[in-house]
C-alpha positions in Angstrom: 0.0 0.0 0.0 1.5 3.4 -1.0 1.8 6.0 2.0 -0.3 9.6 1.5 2.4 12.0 0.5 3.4 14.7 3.2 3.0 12.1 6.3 7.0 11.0 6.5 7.9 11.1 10.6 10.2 13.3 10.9 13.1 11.8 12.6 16.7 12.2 12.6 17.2 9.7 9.8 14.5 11.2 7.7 15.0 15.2 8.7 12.9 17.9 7.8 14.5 20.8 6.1 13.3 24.9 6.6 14.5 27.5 4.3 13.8 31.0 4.9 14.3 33.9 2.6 14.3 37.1 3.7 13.5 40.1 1.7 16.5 43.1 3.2 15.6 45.4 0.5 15.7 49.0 1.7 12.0 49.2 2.0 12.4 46.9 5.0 12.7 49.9 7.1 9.6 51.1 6.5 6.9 49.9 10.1 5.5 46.8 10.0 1.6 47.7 9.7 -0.2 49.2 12.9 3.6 49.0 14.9 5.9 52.0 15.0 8.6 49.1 14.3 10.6 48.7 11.6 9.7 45.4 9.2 13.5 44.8 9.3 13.5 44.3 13.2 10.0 42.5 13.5 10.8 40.1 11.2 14.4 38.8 12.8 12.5 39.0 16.3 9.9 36.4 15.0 13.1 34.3 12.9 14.9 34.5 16.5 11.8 33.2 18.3 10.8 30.7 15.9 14.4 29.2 15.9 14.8 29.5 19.9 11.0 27.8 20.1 12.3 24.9 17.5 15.5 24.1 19.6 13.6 23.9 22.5 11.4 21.9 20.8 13.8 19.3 19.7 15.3 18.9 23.7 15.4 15.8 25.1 17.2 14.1 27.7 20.4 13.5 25.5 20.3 17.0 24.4 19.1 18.3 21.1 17.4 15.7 19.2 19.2 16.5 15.1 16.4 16.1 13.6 15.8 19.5 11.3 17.9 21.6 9.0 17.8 24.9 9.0 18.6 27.3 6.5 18.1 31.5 6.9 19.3 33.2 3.6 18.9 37.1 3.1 18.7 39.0 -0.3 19.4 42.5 -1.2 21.6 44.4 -3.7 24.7 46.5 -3.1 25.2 50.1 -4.5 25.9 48.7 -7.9 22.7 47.2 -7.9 24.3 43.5 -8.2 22.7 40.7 -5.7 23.7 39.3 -3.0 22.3 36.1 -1.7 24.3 34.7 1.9 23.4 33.5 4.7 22.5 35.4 7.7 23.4 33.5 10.7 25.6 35.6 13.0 28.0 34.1 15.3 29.7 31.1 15.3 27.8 29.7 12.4 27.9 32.8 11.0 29.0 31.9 6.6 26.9 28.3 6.9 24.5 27.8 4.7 22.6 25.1 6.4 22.6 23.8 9.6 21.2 21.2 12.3 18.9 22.8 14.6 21.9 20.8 17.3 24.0 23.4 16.0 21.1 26.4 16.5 20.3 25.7 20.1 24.2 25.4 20.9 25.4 28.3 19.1 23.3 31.8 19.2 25.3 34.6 18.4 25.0 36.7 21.7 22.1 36.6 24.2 20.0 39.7 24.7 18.2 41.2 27.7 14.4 42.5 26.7 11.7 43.8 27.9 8.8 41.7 28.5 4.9 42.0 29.3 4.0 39.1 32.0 0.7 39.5 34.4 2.2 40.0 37.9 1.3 36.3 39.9 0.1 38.6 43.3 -1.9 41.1 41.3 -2.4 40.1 38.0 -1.4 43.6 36.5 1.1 43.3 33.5 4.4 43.8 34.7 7.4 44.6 32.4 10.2 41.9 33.6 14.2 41.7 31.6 14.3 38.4 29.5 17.0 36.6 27.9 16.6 36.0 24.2 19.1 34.2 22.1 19.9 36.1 18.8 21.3 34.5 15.4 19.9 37.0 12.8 20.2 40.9 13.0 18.2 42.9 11.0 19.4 44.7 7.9 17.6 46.5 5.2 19.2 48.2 2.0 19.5 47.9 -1.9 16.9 46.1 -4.0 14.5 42.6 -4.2 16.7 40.4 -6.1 13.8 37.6 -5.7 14.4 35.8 -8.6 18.4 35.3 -8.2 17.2 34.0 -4.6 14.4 31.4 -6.0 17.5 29.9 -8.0 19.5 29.6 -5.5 17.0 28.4 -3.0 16.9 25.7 -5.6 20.6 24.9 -6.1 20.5 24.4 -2.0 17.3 22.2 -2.6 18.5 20.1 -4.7 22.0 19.0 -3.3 19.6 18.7 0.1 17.0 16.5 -1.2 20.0 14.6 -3.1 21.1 13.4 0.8 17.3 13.4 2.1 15.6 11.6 -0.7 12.9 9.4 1.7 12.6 13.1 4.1 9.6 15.1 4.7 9.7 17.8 1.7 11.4 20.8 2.3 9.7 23.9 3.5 10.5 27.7 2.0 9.3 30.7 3.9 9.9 33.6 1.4 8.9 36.7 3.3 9.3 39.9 1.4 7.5 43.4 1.5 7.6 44.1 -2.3 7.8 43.3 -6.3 11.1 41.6 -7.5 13.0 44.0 -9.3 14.8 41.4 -11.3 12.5 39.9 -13.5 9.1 37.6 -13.2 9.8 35.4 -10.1 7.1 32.5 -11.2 9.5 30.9 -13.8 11.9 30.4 -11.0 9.2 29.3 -8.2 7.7 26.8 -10.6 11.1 24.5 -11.3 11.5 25.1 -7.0 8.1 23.2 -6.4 8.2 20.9 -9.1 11.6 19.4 -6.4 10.6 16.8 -4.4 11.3 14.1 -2.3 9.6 10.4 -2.4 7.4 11.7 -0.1 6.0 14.9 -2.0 7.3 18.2 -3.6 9.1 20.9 -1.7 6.7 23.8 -0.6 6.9 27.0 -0.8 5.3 29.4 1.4 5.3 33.4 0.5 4.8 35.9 3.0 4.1 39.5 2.4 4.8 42.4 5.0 2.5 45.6 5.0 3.1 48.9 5.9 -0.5 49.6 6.3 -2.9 48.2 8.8 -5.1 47.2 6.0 -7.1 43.4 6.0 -4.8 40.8 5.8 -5.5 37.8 3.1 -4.3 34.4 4.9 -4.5 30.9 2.8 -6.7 32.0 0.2 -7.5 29.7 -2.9 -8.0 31.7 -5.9 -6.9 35.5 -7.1 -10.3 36.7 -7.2 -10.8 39.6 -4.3 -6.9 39.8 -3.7 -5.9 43.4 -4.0 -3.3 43.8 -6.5 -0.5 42.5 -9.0 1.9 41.7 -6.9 -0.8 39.7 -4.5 -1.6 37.6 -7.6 1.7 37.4 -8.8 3.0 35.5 -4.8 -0.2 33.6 -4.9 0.8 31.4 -8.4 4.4 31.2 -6.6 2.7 29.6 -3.4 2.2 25.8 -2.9 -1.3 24.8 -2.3 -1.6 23.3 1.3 -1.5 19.4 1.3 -4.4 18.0 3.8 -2.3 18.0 7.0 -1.0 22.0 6.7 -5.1 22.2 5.5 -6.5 20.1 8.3 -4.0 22.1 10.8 -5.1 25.5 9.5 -8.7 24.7 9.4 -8.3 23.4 13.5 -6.5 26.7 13.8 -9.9 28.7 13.2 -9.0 29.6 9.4 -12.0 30.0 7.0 -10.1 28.1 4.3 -11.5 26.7 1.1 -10.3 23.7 -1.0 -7.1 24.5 -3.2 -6.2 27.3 -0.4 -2.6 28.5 -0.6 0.4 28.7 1.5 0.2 32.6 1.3 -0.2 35.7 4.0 -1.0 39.0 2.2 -0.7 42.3 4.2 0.9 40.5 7.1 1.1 42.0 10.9 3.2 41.0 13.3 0.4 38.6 14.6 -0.2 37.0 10.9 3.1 36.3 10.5 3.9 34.2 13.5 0.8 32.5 12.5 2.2 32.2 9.5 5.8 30.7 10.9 4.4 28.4 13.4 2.0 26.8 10.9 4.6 24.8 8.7 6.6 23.7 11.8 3.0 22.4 13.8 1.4 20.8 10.8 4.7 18.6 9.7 4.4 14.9 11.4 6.5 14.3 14.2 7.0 18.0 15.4 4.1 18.9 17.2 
């Protein structure tokens, strides 16, 4: 009998793999919807969370369980308007491309003190008290949206990955970006991306798009029709339509989704795009 595709256990002979790419073009800096905060700086607070909430995820009592890959890739252009693709870990893995989530927990680049909300346990009232937050990605926003030179290259790394992890869960891409590529169309280079797969499906591809304004975000939606402009349309035909356990999860989530609904976030907020983050990591088998 032939297995479903997208139910492999993940396990640390048959890893899952998570690519982000990160828009750093210079419109980065402009606030992330109703915050005062640059996108820039929400978005590597939410990478940094997400990758301190997987390592403590994989913890066991023989340490960190290696049972992910990790990639975060940033993509910008310099003053001569040439890309640059690299990775953005900081730190001692600071120039690797991908990594075990082993090497993640045991090598942040620094640890910060912040700020935190917590209700008081005597009174209830919210009480601002320091915590310690591990940081691997800074923030950095300038140049262009090279997003097609980073679809190819997201593709060379997918490729060699799946060549080693052929019986894996499929590989998972988070593009998050706040803008049009300004290198050509990006779909001829998404396409060939989705079409990779291992035996137990294709690679997915999840976009992501940041908004300055505090206007309706679209989450998950399963055709063009009511989505606001070009460049909506245009990151919907690059996303991957959900298989039935990223459907199933959503739907148990609360989301209103409809058959064929797609691994896209339109007009993010901070709140939309953790949503948007945890969902790949909580629907996959094996890491809830």
């Amino acid at each position: 009998m032939t297995r479903a595709p997208y139910t492999q256990e993940i396990s640390r002979q048959n890893k899952a793999l998570f690519l982000f790419l990160l828009d750093q073009s210079f419109s980065m800096e402009e606030p992330l919807g109703n915050s005062a905060n640059r996108k820039c700086d929400e978005l590597v607070a939410a990478i940094n969370g997400w990758l301190q909430n997987m390592a403590i995820r994989a913890s066991g009592d023989e340490g960190i369980k290696d049972w992910m890959d990790v990639g975060v890739f940033g993509y910008r252009t310099d003053a001569n308007a040439s890309p640059i693709i690299e990775s953005v870990l900081q730190g001692p893995l600071a120039g690797r491309g991908i990594v075990s989530i082993a090497d993640i927990g045991a090598h942040p680049a620094r640890i910060d003190t912040r700020m935190q909300y917590l209700p008081d346990e005597t009174t209830g009232e919210m009480i601002e008290v320091p915590c310690e937050m591990p940081v691997w990605v800074d923030s950095k926003a300038e140049g262009g949206t090279p997003m097609c030179h980073v679809l190819y290259r997201a593709h060379e790394i997918l490729n060699e990955w799946i060549g080693r992890h052929p019986n894996s869960f499929p590989p998972i891409v988070v593009h998050i970006t706040d803008g049009e590529s300004q290198d050509g169309d990006p779909i001829p280079y998404a396409d060939p991306l989705r079409r990779l797969a291992t035996h137990d499906g294709n690679v997915l591809l999840l976009n992501c798009h940041l908004s300055m304004t505090a206007a309706e975000p679209f989450m998950f939606p399963s055709s063009e029709q009511g989505l606001p402009d070009e460049l909506a349309k245009v990151l919907f035909r690059m996303s991957s339509i959900l298989p039935e356990p990223f459907y199933r999860h959503a739907v148990m989530e609360g989301f209103p989704l409809q058959p064929n609904a797609r691994g896209m976030a339109f007009n993010a907020d901070m709140v939309c795009l953790i949503q948007f983050l945890n969902m790949g990591t909580q629907a996959a088998p094996g890491l809830r």
